[in-house]
C-alpha positions in Angstrom: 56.4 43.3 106.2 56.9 45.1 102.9 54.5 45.3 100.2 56.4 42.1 98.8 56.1 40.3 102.5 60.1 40.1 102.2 62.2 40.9 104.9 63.1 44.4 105.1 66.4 43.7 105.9 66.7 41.8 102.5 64.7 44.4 101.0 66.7 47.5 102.7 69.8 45.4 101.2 68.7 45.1 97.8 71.1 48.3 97.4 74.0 46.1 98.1 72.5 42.9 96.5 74.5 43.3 93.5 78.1 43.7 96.0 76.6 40.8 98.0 76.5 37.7 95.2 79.6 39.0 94.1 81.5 38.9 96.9 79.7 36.6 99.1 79.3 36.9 102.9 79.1 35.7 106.0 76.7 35.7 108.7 73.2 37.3 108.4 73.2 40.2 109.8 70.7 40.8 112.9 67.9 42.7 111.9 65.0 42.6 112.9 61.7 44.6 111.9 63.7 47.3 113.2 62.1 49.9 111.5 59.6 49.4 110.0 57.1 48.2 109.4 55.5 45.5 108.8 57.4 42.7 107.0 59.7 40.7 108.0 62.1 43.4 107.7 65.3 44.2 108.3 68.8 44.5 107.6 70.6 41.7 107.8 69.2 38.9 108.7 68.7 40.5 111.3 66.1 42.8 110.9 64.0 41.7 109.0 60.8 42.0 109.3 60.2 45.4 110.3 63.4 47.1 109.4 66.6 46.1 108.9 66.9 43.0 110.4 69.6 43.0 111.8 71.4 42.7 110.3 73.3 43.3 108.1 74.4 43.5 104.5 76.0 42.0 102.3 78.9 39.8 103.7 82.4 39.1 102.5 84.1 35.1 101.5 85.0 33.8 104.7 88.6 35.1 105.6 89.4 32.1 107.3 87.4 29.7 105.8 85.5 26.7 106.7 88.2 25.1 108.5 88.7 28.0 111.0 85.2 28.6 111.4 84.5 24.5 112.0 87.7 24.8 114.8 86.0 27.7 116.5 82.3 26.1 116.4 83.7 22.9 117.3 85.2 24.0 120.7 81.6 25.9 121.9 79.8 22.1 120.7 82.7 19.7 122.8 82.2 16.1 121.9 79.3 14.9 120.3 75.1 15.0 122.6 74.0 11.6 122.7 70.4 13.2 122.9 71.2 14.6 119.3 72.5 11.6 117.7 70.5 11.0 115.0 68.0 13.7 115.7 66.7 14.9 112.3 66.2 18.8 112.7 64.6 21.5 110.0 64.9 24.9 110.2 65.1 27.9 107.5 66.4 31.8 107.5 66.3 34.2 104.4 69.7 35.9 103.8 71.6 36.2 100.4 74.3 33.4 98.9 77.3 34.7 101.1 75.1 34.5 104.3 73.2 31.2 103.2 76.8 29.7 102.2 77.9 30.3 106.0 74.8 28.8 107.6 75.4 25.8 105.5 78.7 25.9 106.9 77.7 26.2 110.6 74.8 23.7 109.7 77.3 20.8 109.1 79.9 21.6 111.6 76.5 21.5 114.0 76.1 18.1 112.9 79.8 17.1 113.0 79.7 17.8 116.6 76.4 16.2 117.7 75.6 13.4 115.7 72.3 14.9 114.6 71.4 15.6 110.9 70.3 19.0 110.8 68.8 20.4 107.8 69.0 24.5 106.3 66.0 25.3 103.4 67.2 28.8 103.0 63.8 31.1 101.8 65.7 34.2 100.4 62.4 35.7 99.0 58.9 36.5 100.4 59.9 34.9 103.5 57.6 35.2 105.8 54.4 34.7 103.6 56.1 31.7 102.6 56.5 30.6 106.6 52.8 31.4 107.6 51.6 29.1 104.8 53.8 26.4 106.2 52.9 27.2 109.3 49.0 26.9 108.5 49.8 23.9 106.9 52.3 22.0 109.6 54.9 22.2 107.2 56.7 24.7 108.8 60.8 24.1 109.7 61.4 23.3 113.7 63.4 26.2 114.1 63.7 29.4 111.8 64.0 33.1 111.9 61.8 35.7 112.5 61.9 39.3 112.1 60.6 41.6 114.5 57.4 42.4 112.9 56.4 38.7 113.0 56.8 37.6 116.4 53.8 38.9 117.6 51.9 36.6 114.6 53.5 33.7 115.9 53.0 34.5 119.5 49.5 35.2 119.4 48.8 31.9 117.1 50.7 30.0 120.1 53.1 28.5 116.6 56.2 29.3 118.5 57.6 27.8 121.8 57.9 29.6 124.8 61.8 29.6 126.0 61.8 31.1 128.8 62.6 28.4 131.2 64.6 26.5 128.8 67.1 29.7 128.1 67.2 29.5 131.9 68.0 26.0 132.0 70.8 23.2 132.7 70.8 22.4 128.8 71.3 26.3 127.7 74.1 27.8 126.4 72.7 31.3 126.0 71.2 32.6 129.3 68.5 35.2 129.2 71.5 37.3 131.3 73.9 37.6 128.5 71.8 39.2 126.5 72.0 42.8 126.2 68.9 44.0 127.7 67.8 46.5 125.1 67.8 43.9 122.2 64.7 41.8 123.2 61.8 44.0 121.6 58.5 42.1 120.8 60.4 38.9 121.9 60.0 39.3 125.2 56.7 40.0 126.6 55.9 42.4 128.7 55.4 39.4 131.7 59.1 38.5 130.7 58.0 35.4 128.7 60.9 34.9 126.2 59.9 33.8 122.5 62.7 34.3 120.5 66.7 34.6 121.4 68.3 37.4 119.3 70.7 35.8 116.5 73.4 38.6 116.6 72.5 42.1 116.3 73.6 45.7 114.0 73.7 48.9 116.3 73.2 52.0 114.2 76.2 54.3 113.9 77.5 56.5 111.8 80.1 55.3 109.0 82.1 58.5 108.1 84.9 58.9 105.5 88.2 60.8 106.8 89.0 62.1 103.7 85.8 63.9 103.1 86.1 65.2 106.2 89.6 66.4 105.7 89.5 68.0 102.1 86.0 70.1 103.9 88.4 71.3 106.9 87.1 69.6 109.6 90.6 68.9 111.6 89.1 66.6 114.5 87.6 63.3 113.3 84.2 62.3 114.7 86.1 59.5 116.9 88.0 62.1 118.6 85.3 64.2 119.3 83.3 61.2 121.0 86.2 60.1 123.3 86.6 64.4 124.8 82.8 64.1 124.8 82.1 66.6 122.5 80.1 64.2 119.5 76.8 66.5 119.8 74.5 67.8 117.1 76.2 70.9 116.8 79.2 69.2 116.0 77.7 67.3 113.6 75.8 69.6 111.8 78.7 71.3 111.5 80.9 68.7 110.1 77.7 67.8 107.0 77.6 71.9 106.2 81.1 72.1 106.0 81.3 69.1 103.6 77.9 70.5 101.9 80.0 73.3 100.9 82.5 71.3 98.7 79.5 69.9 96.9 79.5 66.6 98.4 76.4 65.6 100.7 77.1 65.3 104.6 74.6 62.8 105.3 72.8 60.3 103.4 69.9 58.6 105.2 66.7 56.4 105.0 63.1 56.5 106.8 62.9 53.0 108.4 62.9 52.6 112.2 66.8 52.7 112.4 67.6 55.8 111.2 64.6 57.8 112.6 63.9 57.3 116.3 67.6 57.9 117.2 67.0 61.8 116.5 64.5 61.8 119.6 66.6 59.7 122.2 69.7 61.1 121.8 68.0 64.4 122.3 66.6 62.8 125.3 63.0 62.0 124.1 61.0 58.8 124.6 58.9 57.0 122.0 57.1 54.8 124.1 55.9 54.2 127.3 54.8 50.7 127.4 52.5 50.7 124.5 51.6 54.4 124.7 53.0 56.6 122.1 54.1 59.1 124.5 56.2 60.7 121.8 53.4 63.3 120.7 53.4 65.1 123.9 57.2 65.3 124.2 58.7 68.6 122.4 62.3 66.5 122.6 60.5 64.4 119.6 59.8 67.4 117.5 63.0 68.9 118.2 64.3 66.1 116.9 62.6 65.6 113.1 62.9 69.2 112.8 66.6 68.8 113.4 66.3 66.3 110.6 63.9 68.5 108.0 66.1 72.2 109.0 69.5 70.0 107.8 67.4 68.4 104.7 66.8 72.6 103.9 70.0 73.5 104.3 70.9 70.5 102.1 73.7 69.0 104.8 71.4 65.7 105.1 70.0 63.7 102.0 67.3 61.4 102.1 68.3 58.4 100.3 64.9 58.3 98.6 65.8 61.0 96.5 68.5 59.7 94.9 68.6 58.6 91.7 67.8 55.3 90.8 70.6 52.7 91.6 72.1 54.9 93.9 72.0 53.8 97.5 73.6 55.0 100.5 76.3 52.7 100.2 76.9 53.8 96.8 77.4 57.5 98.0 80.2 56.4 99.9 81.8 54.3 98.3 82.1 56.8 95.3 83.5 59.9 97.4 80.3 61.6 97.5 79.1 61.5 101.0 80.8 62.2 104.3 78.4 60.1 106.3 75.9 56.9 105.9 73.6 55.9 108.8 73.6 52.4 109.5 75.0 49.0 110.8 77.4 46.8 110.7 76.2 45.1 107.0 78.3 47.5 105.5 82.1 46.5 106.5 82.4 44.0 103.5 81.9 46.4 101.0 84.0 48.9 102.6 86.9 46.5 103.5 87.1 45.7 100.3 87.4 49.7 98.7 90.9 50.7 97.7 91.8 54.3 99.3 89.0 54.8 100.9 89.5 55.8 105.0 86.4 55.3 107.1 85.8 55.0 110.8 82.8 54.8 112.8 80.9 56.9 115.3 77.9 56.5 117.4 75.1 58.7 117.2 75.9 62.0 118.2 73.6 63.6 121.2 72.1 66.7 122.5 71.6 66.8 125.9 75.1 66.9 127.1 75.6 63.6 127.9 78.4 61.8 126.1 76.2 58.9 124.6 72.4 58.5 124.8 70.5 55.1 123.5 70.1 54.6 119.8 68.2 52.0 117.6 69.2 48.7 117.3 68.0 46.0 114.2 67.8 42.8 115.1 65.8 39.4 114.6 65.6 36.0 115.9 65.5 32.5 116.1 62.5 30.9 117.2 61.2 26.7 117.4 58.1 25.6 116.0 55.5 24.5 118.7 55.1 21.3 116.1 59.2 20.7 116.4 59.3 16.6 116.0 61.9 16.5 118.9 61.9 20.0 120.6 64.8 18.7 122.6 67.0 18.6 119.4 65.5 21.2 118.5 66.6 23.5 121.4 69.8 22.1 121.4 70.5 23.9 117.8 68.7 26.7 118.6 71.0 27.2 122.0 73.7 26.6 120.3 73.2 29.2 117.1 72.9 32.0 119.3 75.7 31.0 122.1 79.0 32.8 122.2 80.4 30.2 120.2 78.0 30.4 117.6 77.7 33.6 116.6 81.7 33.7 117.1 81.4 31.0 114.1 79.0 32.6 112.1 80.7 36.2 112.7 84.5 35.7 112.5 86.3 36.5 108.9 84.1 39.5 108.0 81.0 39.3 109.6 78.3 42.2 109.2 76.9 41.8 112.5 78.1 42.4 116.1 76.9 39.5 118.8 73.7 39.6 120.7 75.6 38.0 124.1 78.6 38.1 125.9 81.6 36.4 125.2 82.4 36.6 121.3 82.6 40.4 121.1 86.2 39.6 119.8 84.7 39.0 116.7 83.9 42.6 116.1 87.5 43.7 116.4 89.1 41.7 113.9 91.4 43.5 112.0 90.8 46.7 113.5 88.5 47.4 111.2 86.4 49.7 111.4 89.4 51.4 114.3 86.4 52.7 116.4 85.0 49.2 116.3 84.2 49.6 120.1 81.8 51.9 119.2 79.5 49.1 117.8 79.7 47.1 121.2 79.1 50.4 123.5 76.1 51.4 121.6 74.4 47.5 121.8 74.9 47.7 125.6 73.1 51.4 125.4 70.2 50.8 122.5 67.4 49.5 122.0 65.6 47.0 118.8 62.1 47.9 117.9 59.2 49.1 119.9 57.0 46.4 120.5 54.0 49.4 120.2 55.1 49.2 117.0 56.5 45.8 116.0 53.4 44.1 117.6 51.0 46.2 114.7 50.9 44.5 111.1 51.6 47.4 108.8 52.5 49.9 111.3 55.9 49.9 110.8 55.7 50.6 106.9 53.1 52.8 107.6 55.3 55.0 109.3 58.5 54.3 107.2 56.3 55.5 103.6 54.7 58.3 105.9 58.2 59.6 106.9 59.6 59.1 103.6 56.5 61.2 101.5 57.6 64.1 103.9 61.7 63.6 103.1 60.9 64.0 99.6 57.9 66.6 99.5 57.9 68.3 102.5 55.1 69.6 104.3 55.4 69.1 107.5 57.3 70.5 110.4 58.4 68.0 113.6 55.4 68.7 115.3 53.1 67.9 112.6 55.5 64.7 111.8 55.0 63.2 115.6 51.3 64.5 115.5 50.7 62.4 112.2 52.7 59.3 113.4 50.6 59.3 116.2 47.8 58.8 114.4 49.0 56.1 112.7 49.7 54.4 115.9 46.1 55.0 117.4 45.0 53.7 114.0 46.4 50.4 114.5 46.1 49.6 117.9 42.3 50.6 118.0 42.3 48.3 114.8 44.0 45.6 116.6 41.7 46.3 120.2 
């Protein structure tokens, strides 16, 4: 978790807090410790505790309102579970007012359907020191979130259920199978016990403005260039100097696990190997941050940390000022919502010749208290959250997250918007959420986010030295935790 123990995802979307309460939003965006480090972090709800949590950003009203939503969670519920009539159920999430608005939504359509009398007690600050205290003190909620960063806390104190033969079972309606495989991180053990279901999810991409892009020259849009199989590095390095040479910034990016360990797969690396940092003996990984610091030099990439205060990467591109943002989908309500401004998406261009390569993923999940008054109940909800049906309801009018299982990718599409919204559901199916090596260590994750970001703004270091360091951290950790 962060210094503050809030979710990174919050935290990585305190840039857009101000956007958030005034537009409201939707669903909480998957995130999950993605990055990071040690809280609960991540975008979105979604990421939370590491890195961005998933999910997501800010959110927009709901387009179509309660009613539509209801319709569209009412037909995955069918009538009302006689085993949930009555059943009094807890559970909690952090998110901001837009996202905590639509889980109250869900929460009483949920209830509507079944009879039971579920109850939300939304934590939107310091969430998981908040949960370990209840947790210590069997007050804790029968089902609530957890960020990446956390599971291994929960797992290891034996708080949390194990699922895996109940996601297998008669009564679920979100198989282990329909789960893209790369989105499990430290939820899923290494013996393929399953802790946690994945609430939705936020690939990374690459948000870019066409107009930029234009007025710098560039005549083939990013989009383009993916579908002839030509979105490599050299093609976008050359896109963010061209724009650099307007006096606009190409890139503007942060230093938590999202945006940095994309740079070594696409280039054809590995991170991990298990729980061996196999990184440091891989010259792909150097390659990769030395991609990053050359483009920092040459001024085509800008490290968000070096903006001024305020000023987030959102904020770039909303004004006109960058060509391209790293991140997930958290930021389609804001950008919806811009008069005049043309954007699109891409996934993360590679360099190995291959037309896509695996990128990072933030995500977080839902877990149910080993204490759960009526685990059956409680199941039931959980199940039914993270179906098809459910995320569809939590998703649909705006959403800033893209489904963790088959069946409600639809959701992602609406509108058109962004027109390369395929993009989000090719790289889920290809990417990956956080490395348990890293997840699974308390503080790692930050560690490595404030190590990355020191270099970003001071310099240094060269990639070598970057991966050499980083894998110090790691042996500092895991030793620690031996």
């Amino acid at each position: 978790m962060d210094p503050k123990n809030d979710p990174k995802f919050i935290s990585r979307r305190k840039f857009l807090s101000a956007a958030a309460v005034a537009v409201g939003g939707l669903s909480l965006a998957a995130c999950g410790q993605s990055g990071s480090g040690s809280t609960a972090s991540t975008p979105g709800s979604a990421a939370a505790s590491t890195g961005v949590s998933g999910t997501g950003a800010s959110t927009v009203p709901s387009a179509s309102g309660s009613a539509a939503a209801s319709g569209s969670a009412g037909a995955a519920g069918g009538q009302a579970n006689a085993a949930l009539n009555g059943a009094t159920i807890n559970w909690s999430t952090w998110g901001n007012a837009g996202e905590i608005q639509r889980f109250q939504e869900y929460t009483a359509d949920f209830n509507q359907r079944t009879g039971a009398k579920a109850v939300l007690t939304p934590q939107p600050q310091d969430y998981e020191a908040k949960l370990l205290t209840q947790l210590a003190g069997g007050t804790a909620p029968d089902l609530f979130y957890s960020g990446d960063a956390t599971m291994a806390k929960l797992i290891s104190a034996n708080q949390i259920v194990d699922l895996t033969e109940l996601v297998s079972g008669p009564n679920s309606k979100s198989k282990p199978e329909e789960v893209s495989e790369g989105l499990w991180g430290p939820a899923r053990t290494a013996e393929g016990k399953i802790w946690g279901m994945p609430v939705d999810c936020n690939p990374m991409v690459f948000w870019y403005n066409e107009q930029l892009l234009q007025d710098a020259g560039v005549t083939t849009m990013p989009a383009d260039l993916q579908k002839q199989g030509q979105w490599t590095w050299d093609a976008f390095q050359d896109m963010a100097q061209k724009v650099a040479a307007t006096g606009k910034r190409g890139l503007v990016f942060e230093s938590w696990f999202g945006p940095t360990w994309g740079w070594v797969t696409t280039n054809g690396g590995k991170v991990f190997d298990g729980n061996n940092f196999v990184a440091v003996d891989d010259p792909k990984a150097a390659e990769g941050f030395q991609f990053v610091l050359d483009n920092l030099q040459a001024k085509n990439f800008t490290f968000a940390g070096t903006l001024p205060q305020g000023q987030g990467l959102d904020a770039m591109f909303l004004s006109q000022q960058a060509a391209f943002v790293n991140a997930g989908r958290w930021l389609l309500p804001q950008f919806k919502k811009a008069a005049n401004l043309k954007y699109n998406i891409v996934p993360w261009p590679t360099n190995t010749g291959n037309p896509t390569e695996p990128a990072p993923i933030a995500t977080a999940y839902m877990v149910m208290n080993n204490k759960a008054t009526n685990q059956d109940a409680a199941f039931a909800m959980l199940t039914d959250f993270v179906s098809a049906q459910g995320q569809t309801f939590r998703l649909q009018g705006g959403g800033n997250a893209v489904p963790s299982v088959s069946g409600a990718d639809a959701v992602v599409g609406e509108g058109n918007l962004p027109p390369n919204w395929q993009a989000f559901i090719d790289a889920r199916e290809t990417g990956y959420a956080v490395y348990p090596g890293i997840a699974n260590y308390a503080g790692l994750g930050t560690d490595i986010e404030n190590y990355l970001k020191e270099v970003y703004i001071n310099g240094g270091a060269d990639g070598k030295a970057i991966v050499q360091r980083i894998a110090e951290l790691v042996k500092e950790k895991h030793d620690g935790a031996a």
